[in-house]
C-alpha positions in Angstrom: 0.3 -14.6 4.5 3.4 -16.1 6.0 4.1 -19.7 4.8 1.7 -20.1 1.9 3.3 -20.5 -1.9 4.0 -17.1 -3.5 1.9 -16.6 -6.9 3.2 -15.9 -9.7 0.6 -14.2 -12.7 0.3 -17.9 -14.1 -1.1 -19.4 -10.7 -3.5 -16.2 -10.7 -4.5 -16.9 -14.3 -5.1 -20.8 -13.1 -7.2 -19.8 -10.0 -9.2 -17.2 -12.2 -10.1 -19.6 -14.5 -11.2 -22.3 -13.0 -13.1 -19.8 -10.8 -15.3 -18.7 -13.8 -15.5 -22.7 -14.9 -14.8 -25.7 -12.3 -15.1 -28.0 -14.6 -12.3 -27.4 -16.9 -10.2 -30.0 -18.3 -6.7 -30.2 -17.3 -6.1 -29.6 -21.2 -8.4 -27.1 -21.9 -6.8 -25.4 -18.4 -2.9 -25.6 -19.7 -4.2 -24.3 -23.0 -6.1 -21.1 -21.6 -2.9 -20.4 -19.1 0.2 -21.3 -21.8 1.3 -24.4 -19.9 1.4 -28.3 -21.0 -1.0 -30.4 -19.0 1.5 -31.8 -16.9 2.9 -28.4 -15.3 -0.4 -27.1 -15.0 -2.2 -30.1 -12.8 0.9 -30.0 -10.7 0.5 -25.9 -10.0 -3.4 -26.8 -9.6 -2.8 -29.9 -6.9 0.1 -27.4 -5.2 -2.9 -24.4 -5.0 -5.1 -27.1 -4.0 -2.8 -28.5 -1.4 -1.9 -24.6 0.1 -6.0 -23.8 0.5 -6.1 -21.5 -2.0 -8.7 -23.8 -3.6 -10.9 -25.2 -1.1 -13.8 -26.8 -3.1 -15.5 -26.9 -6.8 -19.2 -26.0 -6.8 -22.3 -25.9 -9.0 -24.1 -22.2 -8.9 -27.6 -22.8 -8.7 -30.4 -21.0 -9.6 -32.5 -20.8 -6.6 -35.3 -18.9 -8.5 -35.3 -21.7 -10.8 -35.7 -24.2 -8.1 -38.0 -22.3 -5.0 -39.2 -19.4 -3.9 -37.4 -17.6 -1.4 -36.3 -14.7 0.1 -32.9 -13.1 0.7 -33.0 -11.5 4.0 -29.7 -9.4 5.2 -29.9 -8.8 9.0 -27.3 -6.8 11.0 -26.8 -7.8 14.7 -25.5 -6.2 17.5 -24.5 -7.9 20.7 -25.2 -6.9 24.1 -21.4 -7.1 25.1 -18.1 -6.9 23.4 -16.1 -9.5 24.9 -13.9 -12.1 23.2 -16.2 -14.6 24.5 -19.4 -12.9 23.4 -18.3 -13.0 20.1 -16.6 -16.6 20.4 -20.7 -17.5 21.8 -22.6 -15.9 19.2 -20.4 -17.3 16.6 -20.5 -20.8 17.5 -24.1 -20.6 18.0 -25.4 -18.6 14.7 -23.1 -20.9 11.9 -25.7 -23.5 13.1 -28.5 -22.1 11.3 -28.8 -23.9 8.1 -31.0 -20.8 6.3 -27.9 -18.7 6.8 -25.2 -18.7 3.9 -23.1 -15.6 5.1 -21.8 -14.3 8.3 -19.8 -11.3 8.6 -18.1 -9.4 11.6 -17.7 -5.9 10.7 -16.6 -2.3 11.6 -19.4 0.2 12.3 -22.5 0.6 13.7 -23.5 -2.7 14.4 -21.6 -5.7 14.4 -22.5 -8.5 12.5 -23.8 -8.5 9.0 -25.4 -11.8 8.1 -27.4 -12.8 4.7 -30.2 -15.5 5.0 -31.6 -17.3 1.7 -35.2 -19.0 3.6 -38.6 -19.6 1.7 -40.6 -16.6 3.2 -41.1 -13.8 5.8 -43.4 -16.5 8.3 -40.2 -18.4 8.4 -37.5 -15.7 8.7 -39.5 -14.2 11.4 -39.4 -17.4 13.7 -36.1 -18.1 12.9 -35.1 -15.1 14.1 -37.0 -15.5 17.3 -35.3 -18.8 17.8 -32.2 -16.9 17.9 -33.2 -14.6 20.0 -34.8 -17.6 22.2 -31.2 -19.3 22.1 -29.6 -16.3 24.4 -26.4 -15.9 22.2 -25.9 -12.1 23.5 -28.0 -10.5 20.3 -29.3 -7.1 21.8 -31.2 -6.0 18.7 -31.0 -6.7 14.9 -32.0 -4.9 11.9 -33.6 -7.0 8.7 -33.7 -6.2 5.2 -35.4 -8.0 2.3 -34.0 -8.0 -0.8 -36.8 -6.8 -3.0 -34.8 -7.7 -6.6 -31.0 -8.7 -6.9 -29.7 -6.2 -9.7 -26.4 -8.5 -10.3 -23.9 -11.1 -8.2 -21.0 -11.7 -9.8 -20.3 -15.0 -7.7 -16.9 -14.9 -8.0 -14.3 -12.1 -7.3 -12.1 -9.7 -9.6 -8.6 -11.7 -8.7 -6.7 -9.6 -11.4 -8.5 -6.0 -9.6 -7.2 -7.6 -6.0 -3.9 -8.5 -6.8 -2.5 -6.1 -9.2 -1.4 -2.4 -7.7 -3.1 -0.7 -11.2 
């Protein structure tokens, strides 16, 4: 990661806690990392100016709010040229339903996860891909029948130490 700001444990502590809480007070931030209020909004507006922040959101409780599905759906393309993948990209991120779009390794080659309100709906939206001639040459879906746990935010402490 050649030109970004090296971290130091305090600026992992900063970005760890206001990933469990966004709305933390500059105070109550400084106090939960050891720093004065002044030192501590300065490290924040430095991680926010280097990306390593790049938004503060609300996590909603989509149950709460609608029914819906989660629908994860591998795709593999027809070809595996740069601009096949450049295509499909550009085309799929335009699909509001879909919240996650992943290339991987394996046996297929992309793994995306749709939140939509039923199975009618996923079904055409899927055929409007297909429709669209973005280079899908088959796809996979799976419904998520009961969500077990989602952590929402990631272990930074289990990334960046070598424990």
């Amino acid at each position: 990661m050649a030109g970004l700001p090296k971290l130091d444990r305090i600026d992992i502590n900063i970005l760890a806690q206001l990933q469990q809480n966004g709305r933390l007070t500059n105070t109550d931030l400084a106090e939960a990392v050891g720093l004065s209020p002044s030192p501590c909004l300065s490290r924040v507006r430095r991680l926010e100016g280097a990306g390593y922040i790049t938004s503060y959101n609300a996590r909603l409780s989509l149950a709460k709010l609608v029914d819906h599905i989660i629908v994860f759906t591998e795709v593999t393309l027809h070809d595996h040229k740069r601009e096949d993948f450049i295509k499909f990209e550009a085309n799929i991120r335009k699909y509001e339903a879909l919240q996650e779009c992943h290339l991987v390794s394996g046996g297929y080659d992309y793994l995306l996860k749709f939140a939509i309100k039923n199975v009618a709906r996923y079904q055409a939206l899927i055929e409007s891909i297909l429709e669209r001639n973005i280079g899908v040459k088959n796809y996979f879906s799976y419904i998520v029948i009961k969500t077990v746990f989602d952590r929402g935010a990631v272990s930074l402490k289990s990334l960046v130490n070598d424990e």
